[in-house]
C-alpha positions, 0 to 999 in steps of 0.5 A: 964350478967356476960359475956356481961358485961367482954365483954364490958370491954375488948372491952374498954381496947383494945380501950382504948389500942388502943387509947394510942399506938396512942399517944405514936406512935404521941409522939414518931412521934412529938419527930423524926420530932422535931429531925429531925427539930432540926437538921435541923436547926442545919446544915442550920443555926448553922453550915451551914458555917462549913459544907459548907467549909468542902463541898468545901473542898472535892469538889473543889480543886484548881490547879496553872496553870504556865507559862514560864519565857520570853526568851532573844535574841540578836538583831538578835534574837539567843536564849541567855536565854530560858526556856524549860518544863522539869519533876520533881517529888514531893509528898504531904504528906498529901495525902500520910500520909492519905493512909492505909499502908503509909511507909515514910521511905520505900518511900524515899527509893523507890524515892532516889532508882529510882531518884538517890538522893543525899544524901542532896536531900534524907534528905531533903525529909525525912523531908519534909515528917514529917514536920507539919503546922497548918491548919489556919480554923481548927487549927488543925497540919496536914502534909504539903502539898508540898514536893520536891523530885527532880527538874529537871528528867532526861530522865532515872530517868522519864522512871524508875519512871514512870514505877514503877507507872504505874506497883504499878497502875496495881498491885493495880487494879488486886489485887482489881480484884482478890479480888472482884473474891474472894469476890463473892465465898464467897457470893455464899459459904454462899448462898449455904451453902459450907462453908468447905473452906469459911475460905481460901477464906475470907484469900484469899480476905483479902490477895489480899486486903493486896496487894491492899492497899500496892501497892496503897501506895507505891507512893500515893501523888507523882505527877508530876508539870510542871516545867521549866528550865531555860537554856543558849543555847550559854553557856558561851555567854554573860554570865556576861551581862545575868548574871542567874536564881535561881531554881525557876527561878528567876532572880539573877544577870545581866538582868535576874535581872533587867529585872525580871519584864519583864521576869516572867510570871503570875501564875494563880490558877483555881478552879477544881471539883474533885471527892471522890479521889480527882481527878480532873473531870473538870476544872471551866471555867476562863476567866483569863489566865496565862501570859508568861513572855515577849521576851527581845531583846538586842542590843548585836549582837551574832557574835561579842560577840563571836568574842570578847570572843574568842579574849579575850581568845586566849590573857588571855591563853597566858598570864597567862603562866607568869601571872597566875592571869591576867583577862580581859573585853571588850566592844564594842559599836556603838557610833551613838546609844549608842548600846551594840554590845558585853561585856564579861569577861575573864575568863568566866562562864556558867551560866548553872553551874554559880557555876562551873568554865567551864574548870577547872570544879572546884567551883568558888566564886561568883566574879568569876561572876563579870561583870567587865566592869560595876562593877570594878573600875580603874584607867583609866592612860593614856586612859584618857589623851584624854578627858582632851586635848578635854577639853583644845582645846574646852576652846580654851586654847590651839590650837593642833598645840601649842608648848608645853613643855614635859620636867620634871617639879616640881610643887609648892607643890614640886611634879615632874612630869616626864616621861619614856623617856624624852621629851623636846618641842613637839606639843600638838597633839604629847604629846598626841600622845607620852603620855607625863606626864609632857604635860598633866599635863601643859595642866591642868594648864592651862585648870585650876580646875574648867573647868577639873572638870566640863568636867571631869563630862560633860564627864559622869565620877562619875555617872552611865551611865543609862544602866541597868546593875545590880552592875554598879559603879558610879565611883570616882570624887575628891570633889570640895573642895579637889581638889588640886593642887595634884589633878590638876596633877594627874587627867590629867594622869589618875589619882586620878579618878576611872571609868568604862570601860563603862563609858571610851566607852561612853566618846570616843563615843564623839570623834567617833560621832562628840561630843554627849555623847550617853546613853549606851543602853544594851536593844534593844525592849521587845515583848509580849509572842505573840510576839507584840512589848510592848517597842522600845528603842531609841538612846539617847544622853546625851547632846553636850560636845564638838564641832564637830571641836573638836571631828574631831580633836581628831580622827586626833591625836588618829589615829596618836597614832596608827600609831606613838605612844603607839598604834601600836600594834593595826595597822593593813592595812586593817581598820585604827584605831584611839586609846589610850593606857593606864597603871596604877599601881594597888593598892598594895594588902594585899601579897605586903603591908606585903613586905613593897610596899606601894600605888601602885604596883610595878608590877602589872598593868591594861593596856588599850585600847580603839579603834574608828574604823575606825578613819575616820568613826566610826562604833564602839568603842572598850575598851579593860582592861587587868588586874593584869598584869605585861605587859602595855597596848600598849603591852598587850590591843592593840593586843587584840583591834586590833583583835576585831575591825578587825574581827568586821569591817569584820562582819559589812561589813565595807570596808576595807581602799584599798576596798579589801574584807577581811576574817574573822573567825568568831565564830560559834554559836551553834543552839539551838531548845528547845525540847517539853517535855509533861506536865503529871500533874498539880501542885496545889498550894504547899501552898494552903490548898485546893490543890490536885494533879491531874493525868492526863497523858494519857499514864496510866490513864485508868490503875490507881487504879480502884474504888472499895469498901472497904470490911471487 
């Protein structure tokens, strides 16, 4: 009894034992399952927003696809601007900063090494790679993403970087290799039990990871983005009209300023999957697409630019043996249209190297860069005398043939007027075909304040032409209530009155195109980057200023300066130019007013010219400033005017005035076909928190560090 009952005890306890572990196992099951829910709900509902980031984060990446900057062509359509693929280097230091074994100093020393940084260029990169930023969701400091190590690469610098990649890649993935060797004598030693040497062996794999790990570091995070240079083909052509991009390519000065707009392209960041190593495995399909920036054609034509350029120069060398500050511009247009067919300055600068003088190879400041046919105000003096007798004979105050006294006369505030050479009863159309002062002045008399004024403005002077060159000047038009009977003898003279050599190019197109004042025009049409016509300029004109009999007549006497007056260094048989002559004295610099000059210089002159070519048909203007100069502007501009019209007319296929063929030079243009430079990564945005460099040249791609799996 004693025994069945112990029996029947023990069979309860281990039932009821049985019955317990049940309900603990339930309780622990239930309290997993509530955890596991918990968590759950947890990661769907409470931080379901975090871990979504942080999952885009390493899964997408965003890589900014770039395009080129427009080029600019003359009306011929030669290359002036273009931009070219080039290599440049940069490195994301976070990338770089995360790897085992990352040596910033011994980085910018591999990079300054292979690079040949400078000085400036290696510090800057130091920097960059311990500068930090807050990250905007985490708020977190972090490394930036996006450092410069070097712009633009030569051809030696890429061959020697991208060796040193390529050979750190190799390395890295034997050494991963060998370690992997090492690591499966290792697991066959403990299978085995030979564990005499497992010691070297796990030093062995320890020291080929070692290796591993440095050679994967040493350019972690540097990549490669396309980049594009801007570059001028012609060099120092048209430069003061092209003006210049920054590094970045942006437009500084002249129309790659003012056409900044037209000439960027778009940039577009795409949305990439990469993989745990963040390298890009696809790109997520767009339909929108980078943009390149538009192709804008000027009305400069490249021959005659050049045949201007080279005319100013052969001149400005020669006289700066006794002028050592003597400088010029020019300009020549075609006065139907109001095209630009040519502008430049002298001295000149490659806007390669806008920094650099092209000669001398010395730094020049930046009004060095001045396009002073639209920038620099002056005096115009004698070429001016022309606009105020067209006024006179459009008034019908005086007639051309009209006697007219020349002699020296004082005025009734006391001034006198008198010339160089005293003249005494001339014709209206001989004092201004001898410049006489006192004959201009008594022609304002009689045309009187109110109507010079008005034709002074009629004319386009005080206000911008309307072109689209960056710094043009308005110029300087005495006030209605200041002007005098001062005012009423100097302007006739050229002066009291600061214009624009663009502005005196427009006003003789008046004569030359039978009285219109044409819109100056520098852009000729802008075509899409597939070349589509987007704009066409027209010629526009800005309104009748004077009759065609009036503008007839005035080519009559201009030809008659040429032959007969102040313009005949500018005569030549072959084309018969009409012209005018000008000099006005400088305002004494800072050196003259400490001698005791006061006003104007004694000595220093700008001397004009300004050609319609030819008087009888005009086919282009040509103004000519020569400046700080001691010569006068028959002697100093003429020759230069006549050396541009005659080679231009030349190149035009104008005949000449006897029918006889003529033989020009005319100035080489130098070929210009950009090479294709292959594009070996992509750049992500350098600002973009979710930006990742990608690899993805194909040269060594297949040859970059391997996956493998961390042991130890």
């Amino acid at each position: 009894m004693a025994a069945g009952a112990g029996t029947g005890k023990d069979t309860a306890f281990r039932g009821g034992s049985r019955a317990r572990g049940t309900l603990f196992f339930g309780i622990a099951l239930t309290l997993v399952f509530l955890a596991v829910a918990a968590r759950l709900v947890q990661l769907q509902f409470v931080q379901h927003d975090a871990m979504l980031r942080d999952a885009n984060r390493q899964l997408f990446g965003t890589v900014r696809d770039r395009d080129r900057r427009g080029d600019i062509v003359d009306s011929r359509g030669v290359p002036l601007a273009t931009s070219i693929a080039v290599r440049a280097c940069a490195v994301d230091p976070q990338v770089f900063l995360a790897k085992e074994g990352a040596d910033p100093d011994g980085l910018v020393a591999r990079l300054a090494d292979l690079l040949s940084l400078t000085g400036d260029q290696t510090v800057k990169l130091a920097a960059g790679l311990a500068k930090t930023r807050k990250n905007p969701k985490t708020g977190e400091t972090e490394p930036v993403r996006f450092v410069w190590a070097k712009r633009v690469l030569s051809e030696s610098e890429w061959e020697k970087i991208s060796a040193a990649v390529v050979a750190s890649g190799k390395e890295a993935s034997e050494a991963w290799r060998t370690r992997r060797q090492w690591l499966k004598v290792i697991d066959k030693m403990k299978s085995t039990g030979a564990t005499e040497n497992l010691q070297l062996a796990l030093d062995a794999a320890k020291g080929w990871r070692d290796v591993a790990v440095r050679a994967e570091a040493r350019f972690a995070g540097v990549f490669f983005p396309p980049e594009f240079q801007r570059v001028y083909p012609q060099g120092s052509l048209a430069a003061h009209v092209l003006g210049f991009g920054d590094i970045d390519g942006q437009g500084m000065e002249g129309i790659e300023k003012t056409c900044e707009a037209l000439l960027k392209g778009t940039t577009v960041d795409r949305l990439v999957i990469r993989d745990a190593r963040s390298r890009a495995l696809s790109m997520m399909a767009d339909d929108t697409r980078s943009t390149s920036g538009m192709r804008v054609e000027l009305t400069l034509d490249s021959v005659v630019q050049a045949i201007v350029e080279e005319e100013l120069k052969s001149a400005i060398d020669t006289y700066r043996k006794t002028d050592p500050d003597v400088h010029a511009h020019a300009i020549v247009m075609d006065p139907h249209t109001g095209n630009i067919l040519a502008m430049a300055n002298y001295p000149a600068f490659d806007p390669n190297h806008p920094g650099v003088d092209p000669v001398t190879n010395e730094k020049v400041p930046p009004a060095h860069r001045d396009n002073n046919a639209v920038a620099a105000l002056q005096e115009p003096g004698s070429t001016f005398k022309p606009v105020m007798v067209a006024a006179a004979l459009e008034e019908k105050v005086v007639n051309i043939a009209d006697p007219l006294d020349c002699s020296t006369f004082r005025m009734e505030n006391g001034r006198t007027i008198k010339d160089i050479h005293p003249y005494g009863m001339m014709t209206v159309e001989m004092a201004l075909v001898k410049s006489s002062n006192p004959g201009m002045a008594r022609i304002g008399l009689k045309l009187g304040a109110e109507k010079m004024r008005e034709y002074v403005l009629k004319f386009g002077f005080g206000k911008r032409t309307g072109s689209l060159l960056p710094a043009e000047r308005h110029g300087n038009v005495t006030a209605a209530e200041k002007w005098n009977l001062y005012t009423m003898g100097s302007v006739p003279m050229g002066y009291e009155i600061d214009v624009t050599t663009l502005q005196m190019a427009c006003a003789y197109s008046v004569f030359a195109n039978g009285g219109l004042l044409p819109k100056p025009n520098i852009v000729k049409a802008v075509h899409d980057a597939s070349g589509g016509l987007v704009l066409a300029t027209k010629p526009e004109m800005r309104g009748r200023i004077i009759s065609p009999e009036t503008a007839a007549s005035m080519r009559r006497v201009l030809r008659k300066v040429v032959t007969d007056g102040t313009g005949r260094l500018a005569n030549f048989p072959e084309y018969q130019l009409g012209g005018k002559t000008g000099t006005a004295n400088m305002i004494a610099n800072a050196e003259e007013r400490s001698n005791g000059v006061k006003g104007y210089s004694k000595s220093r002159h700008t001397a004009n010219f300004v050609a319609i070519a030819p008087w009888d048909a005009p086919r282009a203007v040509v103004c000519v400033s020569v400046r700080d100069t001691k010569k006068f502007g028959g002697e100093a501009s003429s020759p230069i005017g006549r050396g541009i019209a005659k080679r231009t007319l030349a190149y035009l296929g104008v005949p000449t005035a006897n029918g006889e063929p003529i033989q020009a030079d005319f100035a080489p243009l130098r070929e210009f076909q950009p090479a294709p430079v292959p594009v070996v990564y992509v750049q992500g945005a350098p600002d973009d928190e979710n930006y990742m460099p990608d690899v993805i040249d194909p040269r060594w791609m297949d040859d970059w560090i391997e996956d493998a799996e961390a042991v130890g």
